[in-house]
C-alpha positions as CSV (number, residue, x, y, z in Angstrom):
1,X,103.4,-22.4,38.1
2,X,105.0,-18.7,37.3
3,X,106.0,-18.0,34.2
4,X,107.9,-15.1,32.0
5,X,106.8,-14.3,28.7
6,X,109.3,-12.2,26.8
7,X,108.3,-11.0,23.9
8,X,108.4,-8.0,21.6
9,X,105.6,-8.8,18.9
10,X,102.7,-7.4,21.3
11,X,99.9,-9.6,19.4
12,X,101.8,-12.5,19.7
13,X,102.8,-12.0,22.7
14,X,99.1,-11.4,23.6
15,X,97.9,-14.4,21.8
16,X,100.4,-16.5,24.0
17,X,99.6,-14.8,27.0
18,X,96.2,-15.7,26.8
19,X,96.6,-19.2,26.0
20,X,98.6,-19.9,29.1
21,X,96.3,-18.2,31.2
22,X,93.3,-20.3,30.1
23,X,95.7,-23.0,30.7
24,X,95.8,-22.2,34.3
25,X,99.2,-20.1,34.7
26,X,100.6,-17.3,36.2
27,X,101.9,-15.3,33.6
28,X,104.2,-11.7,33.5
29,X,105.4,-10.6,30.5
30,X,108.2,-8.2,29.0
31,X,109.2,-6.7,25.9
32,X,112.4,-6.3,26.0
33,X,115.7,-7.0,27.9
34,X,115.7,-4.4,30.2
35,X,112.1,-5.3,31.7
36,X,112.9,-9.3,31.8
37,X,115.8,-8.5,34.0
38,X,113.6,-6.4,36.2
39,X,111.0,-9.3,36.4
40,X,113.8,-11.5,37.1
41,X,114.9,-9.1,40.0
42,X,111.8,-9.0,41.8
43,X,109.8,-12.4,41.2
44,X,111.0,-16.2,40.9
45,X,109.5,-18.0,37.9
46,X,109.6,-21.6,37.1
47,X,109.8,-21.4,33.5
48,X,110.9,-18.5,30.6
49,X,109.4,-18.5,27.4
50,X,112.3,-16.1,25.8
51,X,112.2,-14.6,22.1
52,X,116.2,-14.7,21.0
53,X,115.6,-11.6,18.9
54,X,114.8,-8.4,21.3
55,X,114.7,-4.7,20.4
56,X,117.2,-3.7,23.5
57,X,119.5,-6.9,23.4
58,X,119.7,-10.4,22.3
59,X,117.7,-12.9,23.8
60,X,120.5,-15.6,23.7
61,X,122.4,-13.2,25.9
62,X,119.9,-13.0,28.6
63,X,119.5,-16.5,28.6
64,X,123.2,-16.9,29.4
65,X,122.7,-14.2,32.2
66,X,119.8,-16.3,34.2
67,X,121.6,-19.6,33.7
């Protein structure tokens, strides 16, 4: 399974990272808006893990976008 981590706090985002990986995912991440879109362009994921505040945007809004 593919998933997208996005995720501004870098050692949180680290911290979850990890944990899926152990856990036997795939995992990409971004940090802001701009880069989940691009991850969204170019590879299909089965699951997003989405922070609703970003720096670049608001998470909520994204989620709207990919639905």
């Amino acid at each position: 399974m593919r998933l997208l981590l996005v995720e501004d706090d870098l050692s949180l985002s680290t911290i979850v990272e990890r944990g899926l990986r152990e856990d036997g995912y795939a995992v990409d991440t971004a940090n802001t808006v701009l880069d989940a879109r691009h991850e969204l362009e170019v590879n299909d994921y089965d699951l997003v893990i989405l922070d609703l505040g970003l720096p670049d945007g608001s998470g909520l809004e994204l989620c709207r976008e990919i639905r």
